[in-house]
N, CA, C and O atoms as a Tinker XYZ file with bonds, in Angstrom:
   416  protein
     1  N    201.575000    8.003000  116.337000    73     2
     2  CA   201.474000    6.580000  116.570000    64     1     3
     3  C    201.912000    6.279000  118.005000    63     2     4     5
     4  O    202.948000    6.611000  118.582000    81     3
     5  N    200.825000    5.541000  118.453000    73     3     6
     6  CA   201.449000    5.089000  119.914000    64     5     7
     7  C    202.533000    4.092000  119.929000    63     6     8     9
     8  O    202.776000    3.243000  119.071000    81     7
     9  N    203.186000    4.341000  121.105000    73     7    10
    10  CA   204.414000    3.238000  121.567000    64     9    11
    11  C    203.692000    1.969000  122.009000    63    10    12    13
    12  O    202.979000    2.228000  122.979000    81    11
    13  N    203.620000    0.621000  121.622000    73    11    14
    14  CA   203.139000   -0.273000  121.622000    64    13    15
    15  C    203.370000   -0.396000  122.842000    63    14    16    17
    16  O    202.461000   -0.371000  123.671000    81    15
    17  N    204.865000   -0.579000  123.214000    73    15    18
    18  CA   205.674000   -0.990000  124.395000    64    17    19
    19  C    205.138000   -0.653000  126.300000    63    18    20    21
    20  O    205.428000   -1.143000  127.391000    81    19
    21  N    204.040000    0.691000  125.680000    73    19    22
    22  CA   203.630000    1.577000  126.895000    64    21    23
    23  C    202.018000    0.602000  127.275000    63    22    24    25
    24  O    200.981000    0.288000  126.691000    81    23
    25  N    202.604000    0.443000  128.496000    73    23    26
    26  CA   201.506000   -0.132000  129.327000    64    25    27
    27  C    200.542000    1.253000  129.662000    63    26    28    29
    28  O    200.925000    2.423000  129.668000    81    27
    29  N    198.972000    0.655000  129.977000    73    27    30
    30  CA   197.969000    1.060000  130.455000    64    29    31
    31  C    198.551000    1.041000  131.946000    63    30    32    33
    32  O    199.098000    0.124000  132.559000    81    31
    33  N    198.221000    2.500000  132.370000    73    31    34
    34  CA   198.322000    2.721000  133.552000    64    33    35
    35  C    197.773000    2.313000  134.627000    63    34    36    37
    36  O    197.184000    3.290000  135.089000    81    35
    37  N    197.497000    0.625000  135.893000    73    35    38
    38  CA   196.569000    1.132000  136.308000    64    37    39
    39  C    195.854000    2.002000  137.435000    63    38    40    41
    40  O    196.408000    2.760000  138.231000    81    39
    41  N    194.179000    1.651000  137.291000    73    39    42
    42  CA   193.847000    2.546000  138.431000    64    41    43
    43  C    193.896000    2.409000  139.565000    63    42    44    45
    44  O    193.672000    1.299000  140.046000    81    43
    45  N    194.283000    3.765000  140.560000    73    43    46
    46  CA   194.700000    3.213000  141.507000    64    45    47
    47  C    194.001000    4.219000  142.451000    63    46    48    49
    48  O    194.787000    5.076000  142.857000    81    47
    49  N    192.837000    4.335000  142.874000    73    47    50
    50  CA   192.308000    5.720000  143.457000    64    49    51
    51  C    193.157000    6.261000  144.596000    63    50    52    53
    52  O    194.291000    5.934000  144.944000    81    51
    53  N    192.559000    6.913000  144.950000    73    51    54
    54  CA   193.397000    8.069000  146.439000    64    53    55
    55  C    192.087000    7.756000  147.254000    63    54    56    57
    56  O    191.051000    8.295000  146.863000    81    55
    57  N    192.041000    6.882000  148.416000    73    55    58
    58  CA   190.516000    6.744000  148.759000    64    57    59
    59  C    191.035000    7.737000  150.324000    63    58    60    61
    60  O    192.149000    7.885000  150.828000    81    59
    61  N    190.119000    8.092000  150.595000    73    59    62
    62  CA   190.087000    8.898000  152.251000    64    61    63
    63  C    188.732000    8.840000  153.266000    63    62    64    65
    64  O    187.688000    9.457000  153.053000    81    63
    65  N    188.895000    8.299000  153.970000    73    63    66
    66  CA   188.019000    7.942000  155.222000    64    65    67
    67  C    187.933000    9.284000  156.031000    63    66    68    69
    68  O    188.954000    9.761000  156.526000    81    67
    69  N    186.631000    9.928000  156.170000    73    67    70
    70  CA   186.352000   11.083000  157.178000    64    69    71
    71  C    185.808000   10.181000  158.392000    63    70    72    73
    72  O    185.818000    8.951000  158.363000    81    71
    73  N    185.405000   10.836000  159.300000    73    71    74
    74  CA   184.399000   11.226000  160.379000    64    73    75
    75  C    184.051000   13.057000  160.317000    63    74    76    77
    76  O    184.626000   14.097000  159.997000    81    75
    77  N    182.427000   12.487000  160.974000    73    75    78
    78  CA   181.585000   13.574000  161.623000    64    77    79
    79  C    181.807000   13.900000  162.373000    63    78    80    81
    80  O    182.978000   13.558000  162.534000    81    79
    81  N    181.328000   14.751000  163.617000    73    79    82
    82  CA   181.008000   14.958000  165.139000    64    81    83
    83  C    180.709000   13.872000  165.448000    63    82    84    85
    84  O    181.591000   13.193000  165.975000    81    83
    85  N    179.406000   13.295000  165.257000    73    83    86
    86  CA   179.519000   12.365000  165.775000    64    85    87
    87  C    179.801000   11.115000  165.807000    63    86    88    89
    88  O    179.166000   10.239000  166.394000    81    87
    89  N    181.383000   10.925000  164.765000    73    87    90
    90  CA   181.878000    9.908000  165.486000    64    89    91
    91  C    181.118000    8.190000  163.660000    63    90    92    93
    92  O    181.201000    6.963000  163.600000    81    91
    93  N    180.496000    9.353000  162.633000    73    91    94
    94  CA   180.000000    8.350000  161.621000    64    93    95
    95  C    181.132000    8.558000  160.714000    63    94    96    97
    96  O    181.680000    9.638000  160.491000    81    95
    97  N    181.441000    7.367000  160.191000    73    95    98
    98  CA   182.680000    7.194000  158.719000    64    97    99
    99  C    181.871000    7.337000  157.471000    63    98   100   101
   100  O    180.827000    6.718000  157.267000    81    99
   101  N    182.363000    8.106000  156.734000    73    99   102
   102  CA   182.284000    8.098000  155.316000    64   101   103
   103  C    183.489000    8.064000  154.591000    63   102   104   105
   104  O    184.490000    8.709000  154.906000    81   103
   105  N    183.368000    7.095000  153.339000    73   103   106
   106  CA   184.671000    7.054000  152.040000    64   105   107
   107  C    184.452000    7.691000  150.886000    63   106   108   109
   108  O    183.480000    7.456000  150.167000    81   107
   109  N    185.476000    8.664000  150.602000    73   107   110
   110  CA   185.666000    9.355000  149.444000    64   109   111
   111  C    186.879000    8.343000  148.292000    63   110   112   113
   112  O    187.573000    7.331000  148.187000    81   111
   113  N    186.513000    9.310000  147.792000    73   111   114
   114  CA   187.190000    8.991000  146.371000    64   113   115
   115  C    188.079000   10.417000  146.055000    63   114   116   117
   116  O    187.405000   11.241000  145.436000    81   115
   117  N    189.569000   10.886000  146.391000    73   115   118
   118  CA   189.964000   12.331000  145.603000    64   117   119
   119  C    189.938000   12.218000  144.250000    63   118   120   121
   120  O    190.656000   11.405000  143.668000    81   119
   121  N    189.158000   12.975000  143.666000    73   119   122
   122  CA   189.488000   13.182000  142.077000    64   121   123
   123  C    190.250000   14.407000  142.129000    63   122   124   125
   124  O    190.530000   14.733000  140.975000    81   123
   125  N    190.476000   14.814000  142.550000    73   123   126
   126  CA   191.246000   16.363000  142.473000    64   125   127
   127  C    191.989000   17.087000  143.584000    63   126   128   129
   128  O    191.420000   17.399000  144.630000    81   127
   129  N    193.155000   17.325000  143.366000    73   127   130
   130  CA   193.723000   18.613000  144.349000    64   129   131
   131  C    193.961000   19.567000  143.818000    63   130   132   133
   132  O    194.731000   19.475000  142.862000    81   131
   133  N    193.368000   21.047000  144.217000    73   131   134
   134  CA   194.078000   22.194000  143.770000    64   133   135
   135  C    194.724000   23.183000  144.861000    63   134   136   137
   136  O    194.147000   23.188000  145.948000    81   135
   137  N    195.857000   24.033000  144.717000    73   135   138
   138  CA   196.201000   24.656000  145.725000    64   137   139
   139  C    196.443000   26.336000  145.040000    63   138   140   141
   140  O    197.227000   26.684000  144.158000    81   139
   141  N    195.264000   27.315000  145.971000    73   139   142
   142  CA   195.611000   28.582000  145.760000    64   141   143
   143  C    196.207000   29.439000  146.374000    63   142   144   145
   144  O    196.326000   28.983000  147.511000    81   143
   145  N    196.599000   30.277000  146.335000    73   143   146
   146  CA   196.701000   31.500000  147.280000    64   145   147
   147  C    196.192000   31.572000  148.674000    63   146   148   149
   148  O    196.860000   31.848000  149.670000    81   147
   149  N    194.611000   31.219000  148.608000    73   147   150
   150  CA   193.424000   30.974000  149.571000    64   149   151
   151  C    193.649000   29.424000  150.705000    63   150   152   153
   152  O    193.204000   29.130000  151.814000    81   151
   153  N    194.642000   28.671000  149.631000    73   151   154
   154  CA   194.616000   27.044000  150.595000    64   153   155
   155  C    194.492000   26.338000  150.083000    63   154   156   157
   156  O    194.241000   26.707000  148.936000    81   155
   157  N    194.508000   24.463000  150.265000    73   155   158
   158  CA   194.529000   23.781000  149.447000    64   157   159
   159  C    193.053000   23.064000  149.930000    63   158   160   161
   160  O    192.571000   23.077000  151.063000    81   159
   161  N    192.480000   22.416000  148.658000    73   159   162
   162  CA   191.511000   21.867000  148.364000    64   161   163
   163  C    191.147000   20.780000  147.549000    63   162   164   165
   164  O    191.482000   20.746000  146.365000    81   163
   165  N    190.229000   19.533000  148.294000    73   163   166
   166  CA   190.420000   18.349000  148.004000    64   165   167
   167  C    188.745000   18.529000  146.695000    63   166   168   169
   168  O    187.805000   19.255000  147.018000    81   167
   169  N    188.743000   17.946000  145.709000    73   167   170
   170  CA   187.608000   17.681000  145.275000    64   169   171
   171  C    187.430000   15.592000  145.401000    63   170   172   173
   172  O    188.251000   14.685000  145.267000    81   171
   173  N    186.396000   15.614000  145.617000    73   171   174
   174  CA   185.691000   14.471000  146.118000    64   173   175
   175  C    184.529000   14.155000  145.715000    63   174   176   177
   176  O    183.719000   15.057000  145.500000    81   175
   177  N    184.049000   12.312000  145.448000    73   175   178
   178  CA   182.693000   11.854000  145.480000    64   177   179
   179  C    183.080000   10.986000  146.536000    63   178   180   181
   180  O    184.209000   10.560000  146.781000    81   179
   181  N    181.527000   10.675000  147.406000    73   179   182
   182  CA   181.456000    9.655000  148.165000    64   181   183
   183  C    181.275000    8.130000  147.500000    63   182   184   185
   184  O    180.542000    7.918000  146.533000    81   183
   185  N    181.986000    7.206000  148.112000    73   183   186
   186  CA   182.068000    6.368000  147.720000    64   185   187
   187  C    181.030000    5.137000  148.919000    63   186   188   189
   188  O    181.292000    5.098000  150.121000    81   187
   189  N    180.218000    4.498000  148.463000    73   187   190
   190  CA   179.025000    3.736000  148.887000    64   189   191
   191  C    179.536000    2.056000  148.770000    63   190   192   193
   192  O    180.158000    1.513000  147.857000    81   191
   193  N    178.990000    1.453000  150.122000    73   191   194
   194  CA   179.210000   -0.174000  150.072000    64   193   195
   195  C    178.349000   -0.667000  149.470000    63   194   196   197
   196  O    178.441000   -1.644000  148.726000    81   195
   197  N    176.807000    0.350000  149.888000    73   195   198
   198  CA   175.477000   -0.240000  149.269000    64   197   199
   199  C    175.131000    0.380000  148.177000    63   198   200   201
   200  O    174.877000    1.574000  148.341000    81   199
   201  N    175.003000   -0.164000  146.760000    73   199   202
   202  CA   174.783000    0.231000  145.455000    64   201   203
   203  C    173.254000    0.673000  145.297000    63   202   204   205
   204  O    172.744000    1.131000  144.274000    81   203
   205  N    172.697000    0.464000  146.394000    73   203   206
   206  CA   171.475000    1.660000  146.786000    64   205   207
   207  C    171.403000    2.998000  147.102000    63   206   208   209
   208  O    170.605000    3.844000  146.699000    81   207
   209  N    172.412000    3.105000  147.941000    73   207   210
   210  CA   172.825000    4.575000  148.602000    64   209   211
   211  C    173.590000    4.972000  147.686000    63   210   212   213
   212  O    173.560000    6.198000  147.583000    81   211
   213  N    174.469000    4.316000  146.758000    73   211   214
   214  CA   175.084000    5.083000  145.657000    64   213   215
   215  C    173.599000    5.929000  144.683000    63   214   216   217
   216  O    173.057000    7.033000  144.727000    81   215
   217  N    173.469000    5.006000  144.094000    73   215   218
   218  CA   172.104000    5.635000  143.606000    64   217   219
   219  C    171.089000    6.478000  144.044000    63   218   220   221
   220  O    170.250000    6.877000  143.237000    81   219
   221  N    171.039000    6.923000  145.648000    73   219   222
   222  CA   170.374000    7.974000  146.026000    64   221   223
   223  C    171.192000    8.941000  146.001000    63   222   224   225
   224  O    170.663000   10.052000  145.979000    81   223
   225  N    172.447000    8.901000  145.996000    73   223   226
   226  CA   173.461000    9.575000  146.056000    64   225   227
   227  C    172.892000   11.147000  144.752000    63   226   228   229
   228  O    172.105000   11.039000  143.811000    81   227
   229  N    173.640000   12.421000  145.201000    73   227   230
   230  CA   173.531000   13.465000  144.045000    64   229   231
   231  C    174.266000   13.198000  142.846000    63   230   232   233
   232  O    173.816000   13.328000  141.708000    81   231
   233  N    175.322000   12.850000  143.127000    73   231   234
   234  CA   176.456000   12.911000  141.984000    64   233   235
   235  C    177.370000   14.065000  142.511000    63   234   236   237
   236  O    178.544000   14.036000  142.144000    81   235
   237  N    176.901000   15.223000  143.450000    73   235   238
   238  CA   177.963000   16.406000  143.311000    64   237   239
   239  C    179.248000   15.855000  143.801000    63   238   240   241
   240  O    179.403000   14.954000  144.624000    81   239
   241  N    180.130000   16.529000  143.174000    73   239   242
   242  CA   181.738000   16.768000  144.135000    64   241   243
   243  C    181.270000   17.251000  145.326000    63   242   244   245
   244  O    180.484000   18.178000  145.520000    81   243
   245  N    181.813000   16.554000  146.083000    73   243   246
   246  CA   182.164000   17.138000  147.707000    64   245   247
   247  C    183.478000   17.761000  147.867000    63   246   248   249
   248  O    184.510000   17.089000  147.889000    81   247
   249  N    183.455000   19.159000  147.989000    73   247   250
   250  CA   184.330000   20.217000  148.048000    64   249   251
   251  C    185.277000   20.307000  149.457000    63   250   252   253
   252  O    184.558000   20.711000  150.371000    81   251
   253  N    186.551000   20.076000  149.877000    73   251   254
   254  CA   186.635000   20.603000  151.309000    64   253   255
   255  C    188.175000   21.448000  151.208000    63   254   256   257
   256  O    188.878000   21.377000  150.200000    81   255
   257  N    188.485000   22.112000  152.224000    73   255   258
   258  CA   189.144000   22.579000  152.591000    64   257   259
   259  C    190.517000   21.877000  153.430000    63   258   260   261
   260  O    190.346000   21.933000  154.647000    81   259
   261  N    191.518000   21.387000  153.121000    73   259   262
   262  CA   192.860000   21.336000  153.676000    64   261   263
   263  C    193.131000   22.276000  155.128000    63   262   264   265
   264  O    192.975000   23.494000  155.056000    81   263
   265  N    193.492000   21.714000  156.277000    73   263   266
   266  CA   193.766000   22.342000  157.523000    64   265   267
   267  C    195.093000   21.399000  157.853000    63   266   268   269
   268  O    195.549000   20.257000  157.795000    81   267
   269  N    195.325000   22.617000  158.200000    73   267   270
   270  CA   196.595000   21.274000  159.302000    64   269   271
   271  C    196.896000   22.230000  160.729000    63   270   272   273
   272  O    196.990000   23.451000  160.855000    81   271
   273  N    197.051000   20.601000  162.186000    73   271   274
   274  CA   196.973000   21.551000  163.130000    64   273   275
   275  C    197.987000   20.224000  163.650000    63   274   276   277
   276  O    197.875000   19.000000  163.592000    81   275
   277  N    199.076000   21.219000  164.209000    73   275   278
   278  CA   200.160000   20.187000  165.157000    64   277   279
   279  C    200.453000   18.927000  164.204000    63   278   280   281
   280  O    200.232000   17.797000  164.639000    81   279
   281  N    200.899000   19.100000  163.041000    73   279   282
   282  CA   201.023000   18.393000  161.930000    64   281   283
   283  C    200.589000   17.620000  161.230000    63   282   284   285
   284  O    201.038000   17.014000  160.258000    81   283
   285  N    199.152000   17.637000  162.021000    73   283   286
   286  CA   197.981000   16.740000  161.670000    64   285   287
   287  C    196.833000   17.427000  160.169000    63   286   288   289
   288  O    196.596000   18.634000  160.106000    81   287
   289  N    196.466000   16.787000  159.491000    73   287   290
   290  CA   195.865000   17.140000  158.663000    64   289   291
   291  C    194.169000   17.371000  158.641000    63   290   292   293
   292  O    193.390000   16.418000  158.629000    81   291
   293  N    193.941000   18.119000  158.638000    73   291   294
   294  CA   192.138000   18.379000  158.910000    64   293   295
   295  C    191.429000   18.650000  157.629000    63   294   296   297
   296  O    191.938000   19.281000  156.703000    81   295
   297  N    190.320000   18.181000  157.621000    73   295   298
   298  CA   189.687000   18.973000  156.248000    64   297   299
   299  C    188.173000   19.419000  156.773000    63   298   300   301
   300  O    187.688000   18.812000  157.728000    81   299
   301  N    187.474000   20.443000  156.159000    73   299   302
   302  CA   186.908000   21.395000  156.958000    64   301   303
   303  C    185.897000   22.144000  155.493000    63   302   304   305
   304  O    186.529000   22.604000  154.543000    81   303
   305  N    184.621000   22.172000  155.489000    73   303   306
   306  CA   183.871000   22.405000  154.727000    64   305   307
   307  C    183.796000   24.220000  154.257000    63   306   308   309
   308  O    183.390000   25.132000  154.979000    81   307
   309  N    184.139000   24.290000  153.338000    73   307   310
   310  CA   184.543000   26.236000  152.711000    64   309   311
   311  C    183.224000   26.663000  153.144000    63   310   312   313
   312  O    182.200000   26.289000  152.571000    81   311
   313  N    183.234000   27.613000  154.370000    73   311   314
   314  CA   182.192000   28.341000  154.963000    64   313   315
   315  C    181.262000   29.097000  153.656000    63   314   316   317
   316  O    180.111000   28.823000  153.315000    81   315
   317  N    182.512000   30.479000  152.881000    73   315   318
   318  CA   182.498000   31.171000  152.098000    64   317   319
   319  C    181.862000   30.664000  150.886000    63   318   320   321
   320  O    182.233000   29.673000  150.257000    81   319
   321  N    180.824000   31.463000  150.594000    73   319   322
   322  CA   180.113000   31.231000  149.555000    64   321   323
   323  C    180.985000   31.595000  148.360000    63   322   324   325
   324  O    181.098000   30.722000  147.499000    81   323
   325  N    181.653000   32.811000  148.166000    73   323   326
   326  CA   182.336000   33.630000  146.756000    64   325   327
   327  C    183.757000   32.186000  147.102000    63   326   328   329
   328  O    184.041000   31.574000  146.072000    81   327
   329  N    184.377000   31.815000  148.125000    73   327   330
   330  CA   185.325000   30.645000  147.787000    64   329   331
   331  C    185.243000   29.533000  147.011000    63   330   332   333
   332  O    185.738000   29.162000  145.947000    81   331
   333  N    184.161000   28.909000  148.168000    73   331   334
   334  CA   183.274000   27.898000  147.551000    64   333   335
   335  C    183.022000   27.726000  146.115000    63   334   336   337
   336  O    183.134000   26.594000  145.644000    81   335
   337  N    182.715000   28.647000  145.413000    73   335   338
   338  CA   182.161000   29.209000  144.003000    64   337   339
   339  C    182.854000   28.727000  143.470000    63   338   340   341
   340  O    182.729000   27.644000  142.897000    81   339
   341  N    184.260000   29.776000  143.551000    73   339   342
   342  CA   185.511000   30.120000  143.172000    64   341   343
   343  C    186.164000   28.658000  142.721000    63   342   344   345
   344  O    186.638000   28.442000  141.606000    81   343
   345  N    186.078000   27.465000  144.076000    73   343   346
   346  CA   187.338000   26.489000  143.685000    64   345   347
   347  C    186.132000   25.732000  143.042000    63   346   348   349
   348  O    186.615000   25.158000  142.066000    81   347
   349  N    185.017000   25.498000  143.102000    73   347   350
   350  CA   184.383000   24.692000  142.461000    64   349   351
   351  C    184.312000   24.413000  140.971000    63   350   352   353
   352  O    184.228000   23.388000  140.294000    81   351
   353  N    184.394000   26.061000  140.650000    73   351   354
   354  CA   184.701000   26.350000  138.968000    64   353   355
   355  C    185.936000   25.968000  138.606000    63   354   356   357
   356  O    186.278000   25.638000  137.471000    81   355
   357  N    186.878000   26.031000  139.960000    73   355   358
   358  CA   188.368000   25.717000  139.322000    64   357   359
   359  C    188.042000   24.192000  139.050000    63   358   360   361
   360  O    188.048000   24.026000  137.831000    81   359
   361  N    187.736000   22.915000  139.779000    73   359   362
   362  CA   187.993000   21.665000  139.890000    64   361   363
   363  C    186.715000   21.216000  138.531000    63   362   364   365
   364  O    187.012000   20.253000  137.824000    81   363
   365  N    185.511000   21.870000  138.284000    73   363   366
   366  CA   184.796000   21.333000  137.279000    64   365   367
   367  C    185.523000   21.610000  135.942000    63   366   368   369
   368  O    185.444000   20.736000  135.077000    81   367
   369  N    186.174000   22.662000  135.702000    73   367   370
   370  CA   186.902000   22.735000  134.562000    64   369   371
   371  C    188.022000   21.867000  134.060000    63   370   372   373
   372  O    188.362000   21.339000  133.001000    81   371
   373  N    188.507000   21.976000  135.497000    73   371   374
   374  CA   189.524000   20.725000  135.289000    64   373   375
   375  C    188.979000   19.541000  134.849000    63   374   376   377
   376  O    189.275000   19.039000  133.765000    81   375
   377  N    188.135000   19.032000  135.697000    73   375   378
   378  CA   187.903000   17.706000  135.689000    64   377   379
   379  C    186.818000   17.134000  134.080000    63   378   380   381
   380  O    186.435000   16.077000  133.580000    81   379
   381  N    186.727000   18.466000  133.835000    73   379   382
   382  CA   185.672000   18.305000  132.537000    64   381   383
   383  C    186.614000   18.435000  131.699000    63   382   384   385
   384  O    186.347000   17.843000  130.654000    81   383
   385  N    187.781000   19.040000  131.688000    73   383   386
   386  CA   188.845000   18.322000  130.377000    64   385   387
   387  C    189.209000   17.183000  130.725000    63   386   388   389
   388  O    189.033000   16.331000  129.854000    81   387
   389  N    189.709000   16.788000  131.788000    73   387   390
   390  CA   190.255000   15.370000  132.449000    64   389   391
   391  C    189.452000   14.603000  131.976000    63   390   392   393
   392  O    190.109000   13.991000  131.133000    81   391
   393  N    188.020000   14.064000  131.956000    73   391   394
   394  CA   187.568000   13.248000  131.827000    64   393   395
   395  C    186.273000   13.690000  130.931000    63   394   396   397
   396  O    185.160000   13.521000  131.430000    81   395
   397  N    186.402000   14.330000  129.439000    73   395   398
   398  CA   185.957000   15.152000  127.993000    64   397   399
   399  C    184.747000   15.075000  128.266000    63   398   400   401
   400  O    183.973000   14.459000  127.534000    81   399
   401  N    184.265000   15.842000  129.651000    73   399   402
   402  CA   182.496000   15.881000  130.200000    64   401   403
   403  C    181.930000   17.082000  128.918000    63   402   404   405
   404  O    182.720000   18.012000  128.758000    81   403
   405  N    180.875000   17.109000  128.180000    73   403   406
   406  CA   180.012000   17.320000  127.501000    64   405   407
   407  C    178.869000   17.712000  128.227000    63   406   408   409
   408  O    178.030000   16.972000  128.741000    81   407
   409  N    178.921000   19.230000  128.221000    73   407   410
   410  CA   177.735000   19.718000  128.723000    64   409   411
   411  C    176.264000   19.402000  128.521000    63   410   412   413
   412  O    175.354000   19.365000  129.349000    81   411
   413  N    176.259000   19.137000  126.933000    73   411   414
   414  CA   175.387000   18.919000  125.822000    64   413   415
   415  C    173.867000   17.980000  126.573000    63   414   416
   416  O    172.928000   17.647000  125.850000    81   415
């Protein structure tokens, strides 16, 4: 039996603003951090102003890589294909118990 007393948590995303090279903004959404052996790693969807471009949108997680240089924080796209693989399986598993995704 639940505790009546317990409030709904609410939501409160982790939003993060990149740039490109050249200098274009995009907004994420973190759904996920994991940290291995290998480094730490953000899982991500882009997040859209225009509910058009959402909808052209894939749906994939955007995968990146954690850097830090002169205490600054960088994030940096997993070159490595067998990495890449690797954390992707880690963050879909997760996130498919997190939120009871159904392959089906």
């Amino acid at each position: 039996m639940m505790d009546e007393n317990k409030k709904q948590q609410d939501y409160d995303p982790d939003i993060l603003t990149l740039s490109d090279d050249s200098g274009k903004e995009y907004t994420f959404e973190v759904l996920d951090a994991i940290e291995t052996d290998t480094g730490r790693y953000l899982a991500m969807l882009p997040i859209y102003d225009d509910p058009q471009e959402m909808l052209n949108d894939s749906g994939e997680l955007v995968i990146v890589k954690v850097g830090e240089e002169d205490g600054e924080e960088y994030y940096y796209e997993i070159e490595d294909d067998d990495e890449y693989d690797m954390i992707a399986d880690a963050f879909v598993e997760r996130l498919e118990d997190f939120f009871e995704i159904d392959d089906q």
